[in-house]
C-alpha positions in Angstrom: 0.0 0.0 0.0 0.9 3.3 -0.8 1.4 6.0 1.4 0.4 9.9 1.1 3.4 12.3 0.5 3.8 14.9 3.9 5.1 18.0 2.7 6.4 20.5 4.9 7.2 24.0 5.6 10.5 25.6 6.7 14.0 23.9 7.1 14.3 20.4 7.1 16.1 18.9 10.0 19.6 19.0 8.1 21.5 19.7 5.3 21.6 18.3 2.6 19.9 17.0 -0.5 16.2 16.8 -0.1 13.2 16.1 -2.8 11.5 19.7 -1.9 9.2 21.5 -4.4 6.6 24.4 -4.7 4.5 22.4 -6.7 4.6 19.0 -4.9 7.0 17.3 -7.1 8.1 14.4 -5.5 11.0 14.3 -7.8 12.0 17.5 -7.7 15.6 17.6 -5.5 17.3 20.8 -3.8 20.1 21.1 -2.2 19.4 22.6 1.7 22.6 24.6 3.0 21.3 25.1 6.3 19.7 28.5 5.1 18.6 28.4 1.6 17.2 26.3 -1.0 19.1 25.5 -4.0 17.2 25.4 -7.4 15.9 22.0 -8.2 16.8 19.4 -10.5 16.2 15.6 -11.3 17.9 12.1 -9.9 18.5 11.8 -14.2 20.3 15.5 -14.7 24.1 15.0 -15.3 26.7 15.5 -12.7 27.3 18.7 -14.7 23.9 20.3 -13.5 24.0 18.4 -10.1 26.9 20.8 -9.8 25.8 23.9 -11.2 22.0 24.0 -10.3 23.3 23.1 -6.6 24.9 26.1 -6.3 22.3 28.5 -7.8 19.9 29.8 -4.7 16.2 28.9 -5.8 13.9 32.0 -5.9 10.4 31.8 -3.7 12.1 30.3 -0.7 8.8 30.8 1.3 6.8 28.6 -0.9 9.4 25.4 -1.6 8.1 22.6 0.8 10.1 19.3 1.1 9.3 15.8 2.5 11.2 13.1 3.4 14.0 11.3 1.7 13.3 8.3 -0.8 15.8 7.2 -1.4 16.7 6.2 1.9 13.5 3.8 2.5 
């Protein structure tokens, strides 16, 4: 059985990579540096935007939400 995505507001509880969208993309990853969101890219994007889109602050930080990791279930 399936269970419903939580989304939540504010900072996760560390940093890191996080799925976290506005739009509740559950495959939408940002990277969390303990103040800001990152913009948000795929688990497919190359290293190459891993790398660049990491490092690019996401705009609308009020209204990106994340949930819990995946890919550590």
């Amino acid at each position: 059985m399936k269970t419903k995505t939580v989304w939540h507001s504010g900072p996760p509880p560390e940093i890191g990579w996080w799925p976290a969208s506005r739009y509740g993309d559950i495959n939408s990853l940002r990277f969390y540096d303990g103040r800001l969101w990152s913009e948000s890219l795929c688990e497919y994007d190359p290293l190459s935007m891993v790398k660049l889109l990491g490092n690019i602050v996401a705009y609308d930080q009020d209204r990106i939400q994340w949930t819990e990791r995946w890919w550590l279930k």
